[in-house]
C-alpha beads as a LAMMPS data file, in Angstrom:
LAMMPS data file: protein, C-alpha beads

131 atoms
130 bonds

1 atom types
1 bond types

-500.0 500.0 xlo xhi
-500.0 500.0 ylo yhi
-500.0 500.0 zlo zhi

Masses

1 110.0

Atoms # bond

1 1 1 28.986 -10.881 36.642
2 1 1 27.646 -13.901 34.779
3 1 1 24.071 -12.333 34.596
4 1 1 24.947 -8.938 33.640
5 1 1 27.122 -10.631 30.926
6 1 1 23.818 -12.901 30.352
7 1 1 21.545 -9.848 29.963
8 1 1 23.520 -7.608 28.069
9 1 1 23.934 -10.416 25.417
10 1 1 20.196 -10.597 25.576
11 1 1 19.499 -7.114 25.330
12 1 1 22.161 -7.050 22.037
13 1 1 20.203 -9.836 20.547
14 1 1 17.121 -8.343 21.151
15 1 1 18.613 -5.144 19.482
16 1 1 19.648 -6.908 16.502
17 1 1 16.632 -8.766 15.531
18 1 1 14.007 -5.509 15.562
19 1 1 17.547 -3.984 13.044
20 1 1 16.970 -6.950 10.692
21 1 1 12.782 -6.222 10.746
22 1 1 13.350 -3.577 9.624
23 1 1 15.705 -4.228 6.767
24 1 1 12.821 -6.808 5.838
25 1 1 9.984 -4.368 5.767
26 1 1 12.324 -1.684 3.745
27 1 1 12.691 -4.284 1.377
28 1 1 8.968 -4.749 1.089
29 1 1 8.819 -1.151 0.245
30 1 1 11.399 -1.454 -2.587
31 1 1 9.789 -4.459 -3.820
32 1 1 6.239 -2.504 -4.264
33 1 1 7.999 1.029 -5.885
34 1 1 8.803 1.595 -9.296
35 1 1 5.684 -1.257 -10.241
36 1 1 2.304 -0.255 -11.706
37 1 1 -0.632 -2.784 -10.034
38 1 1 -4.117 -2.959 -12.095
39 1 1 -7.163 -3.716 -10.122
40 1 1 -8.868 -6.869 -10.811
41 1 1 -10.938 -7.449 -8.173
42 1 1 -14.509 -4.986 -9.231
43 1 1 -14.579 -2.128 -11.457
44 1 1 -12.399 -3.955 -14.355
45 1 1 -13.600 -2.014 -16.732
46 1 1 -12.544 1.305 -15.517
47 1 1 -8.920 0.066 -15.287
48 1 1 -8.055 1.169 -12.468
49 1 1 -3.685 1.331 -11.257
50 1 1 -2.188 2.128 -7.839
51 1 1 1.866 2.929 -8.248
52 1 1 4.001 3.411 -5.372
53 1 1 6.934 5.705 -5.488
54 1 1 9.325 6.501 -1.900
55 1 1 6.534 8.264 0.318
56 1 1 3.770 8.849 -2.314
57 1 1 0.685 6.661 -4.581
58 1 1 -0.802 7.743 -7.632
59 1 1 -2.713 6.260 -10.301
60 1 1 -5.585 6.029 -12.634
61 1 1 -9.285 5.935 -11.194
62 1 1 -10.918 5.118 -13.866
63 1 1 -11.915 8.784 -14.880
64 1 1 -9.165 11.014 -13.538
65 1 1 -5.103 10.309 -12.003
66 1 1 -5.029 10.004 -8.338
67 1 1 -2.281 11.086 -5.592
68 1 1 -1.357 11.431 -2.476
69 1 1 0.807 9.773 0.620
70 1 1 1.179 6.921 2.150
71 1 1 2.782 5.292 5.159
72 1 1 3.951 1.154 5.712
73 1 1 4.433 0.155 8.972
74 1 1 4.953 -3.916 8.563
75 1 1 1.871 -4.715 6.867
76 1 1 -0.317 -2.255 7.967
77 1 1 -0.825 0.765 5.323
78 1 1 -2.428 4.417 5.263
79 1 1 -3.515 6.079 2.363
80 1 1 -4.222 9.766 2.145
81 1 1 -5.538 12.239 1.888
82 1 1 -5.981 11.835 -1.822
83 1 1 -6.405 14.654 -4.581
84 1 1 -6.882 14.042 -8.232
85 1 1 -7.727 15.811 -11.265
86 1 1 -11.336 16.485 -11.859
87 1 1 -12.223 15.582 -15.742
88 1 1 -15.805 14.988 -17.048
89 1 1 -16.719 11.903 -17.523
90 1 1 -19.889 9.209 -17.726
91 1 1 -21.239 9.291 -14.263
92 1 1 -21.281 5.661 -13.399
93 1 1 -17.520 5.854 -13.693
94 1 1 -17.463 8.779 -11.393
95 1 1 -19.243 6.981 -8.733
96 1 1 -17.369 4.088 -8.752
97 1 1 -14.233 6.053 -9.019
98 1 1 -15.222 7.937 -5.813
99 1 1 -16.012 4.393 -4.015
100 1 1 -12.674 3.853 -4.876
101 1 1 -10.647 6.287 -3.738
102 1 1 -12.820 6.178 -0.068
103 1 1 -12.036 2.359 -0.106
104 1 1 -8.503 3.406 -0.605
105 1 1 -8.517 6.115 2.144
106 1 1 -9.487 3.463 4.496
107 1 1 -6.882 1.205 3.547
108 1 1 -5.635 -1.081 6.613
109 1 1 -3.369 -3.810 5.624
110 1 1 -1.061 -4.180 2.532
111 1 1 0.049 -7.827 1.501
112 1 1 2.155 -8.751 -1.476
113 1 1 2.273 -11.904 -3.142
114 1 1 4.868 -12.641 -6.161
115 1 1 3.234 -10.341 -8.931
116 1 1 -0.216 -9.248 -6.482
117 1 1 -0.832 -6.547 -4.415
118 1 1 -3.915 -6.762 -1.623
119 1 1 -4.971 -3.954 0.514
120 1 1 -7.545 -4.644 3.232
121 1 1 -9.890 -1.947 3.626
122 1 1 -12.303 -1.185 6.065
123 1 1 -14.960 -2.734 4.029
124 1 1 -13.556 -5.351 1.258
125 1 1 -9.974 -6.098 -0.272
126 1 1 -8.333 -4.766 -3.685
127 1 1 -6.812 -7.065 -5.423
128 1 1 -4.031 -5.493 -7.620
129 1 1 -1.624 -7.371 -10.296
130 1 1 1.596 -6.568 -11.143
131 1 1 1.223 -4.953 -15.049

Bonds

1 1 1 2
2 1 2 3
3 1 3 4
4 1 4 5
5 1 5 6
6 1 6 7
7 1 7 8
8 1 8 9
9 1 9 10
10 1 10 11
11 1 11 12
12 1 12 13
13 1 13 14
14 1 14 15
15 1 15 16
16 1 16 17
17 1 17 18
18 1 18 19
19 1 19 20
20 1 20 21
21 1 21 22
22 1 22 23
23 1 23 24
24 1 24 25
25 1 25 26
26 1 26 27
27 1 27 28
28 1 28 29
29 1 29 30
30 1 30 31
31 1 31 32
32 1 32 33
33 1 33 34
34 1 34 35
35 1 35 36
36 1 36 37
37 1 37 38
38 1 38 39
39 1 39 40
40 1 40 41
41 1 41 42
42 1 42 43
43 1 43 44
44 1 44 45
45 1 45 46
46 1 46 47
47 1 47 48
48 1 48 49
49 1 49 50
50 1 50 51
51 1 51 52
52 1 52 53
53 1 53 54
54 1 54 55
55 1 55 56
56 1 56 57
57 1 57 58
58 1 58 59
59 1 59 60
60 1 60 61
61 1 61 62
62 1 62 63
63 1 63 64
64 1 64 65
65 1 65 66
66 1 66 67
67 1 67 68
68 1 68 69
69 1 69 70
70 1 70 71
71 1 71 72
72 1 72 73
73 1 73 74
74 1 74 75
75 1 75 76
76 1 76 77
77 1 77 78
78 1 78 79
79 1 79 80
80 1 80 81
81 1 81 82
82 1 82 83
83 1 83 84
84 1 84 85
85 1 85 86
86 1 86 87
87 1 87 88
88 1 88 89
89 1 89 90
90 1 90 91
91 1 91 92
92 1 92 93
93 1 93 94
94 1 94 95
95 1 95 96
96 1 96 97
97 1 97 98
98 1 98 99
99 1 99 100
100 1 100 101
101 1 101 102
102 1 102 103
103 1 103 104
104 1 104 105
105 1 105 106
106 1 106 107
107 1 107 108
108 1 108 109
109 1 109 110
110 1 110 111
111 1 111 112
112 1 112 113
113 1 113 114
114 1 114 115
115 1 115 116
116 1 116 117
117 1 117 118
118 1 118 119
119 1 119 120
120 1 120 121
121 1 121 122
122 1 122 123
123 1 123 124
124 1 124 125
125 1 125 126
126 1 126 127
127 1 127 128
128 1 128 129
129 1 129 130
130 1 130 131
């Protein structure tokens, strides 16, 4: 009697620690919605933003605005796919607006710190501030 007692106190315990995870990583997700983020780590000068809203990104890419989904599970992150508008503009920006976007669509890991945003990608991390 003692051990089932024992195990199904376990198994509750158990239970309620992945229930307060969870809370934590939902209020991750608040904590990065509603916020614009400015690169700052390469391509400064196109001014680049990444915005978060419930279950989609969007921003500016230097040229054109950027969407798409996204999914958080703890700190890990995926982007994409990703559409955007398709203005003219000087082609060095293009380029580096396309390297961006790919970067983004390899996104990995997502870390926040006070008023920065990082996302690990499969080659570098973007640093983001909080505007």
């Amino acid at each position: 009697m003692k051990k089932i007692i024992f195990l199904l106190l376990l198994t509750l315990g158990i239970l309620g620690c992945n229930n307060i995870d969870k809370k934590e990583k939902e209020v991750e997700i608040s904590k990065i919605m509603d916020n614009e983020y400015t690169l700052v780590s390469e391509y400064k000068d196109l001014g680049i933003t990444i915005n978060f809203d419930k279950d989609r990104v969007y921003g500016f890419s230097g040229v054109n605005r950027y969407f798409g989904n996204y999914k958080i599970d703890g700190d890990k992150i995926k982007i994409g796919p990703l559409a955007g508008t398709r203005m003219a503009g000087p082609i060095q920006s293009l380029q580096k607006e396309q390297k961006y976007l790919k970067q983004l669509e390899s996104a990995k890991i997502l870390k926040l710190k006070e008023n920065s945003l990082l996302i690990e990608t499969a080659d570098k991390t973007l640093y983001f501030e909080k505007k």
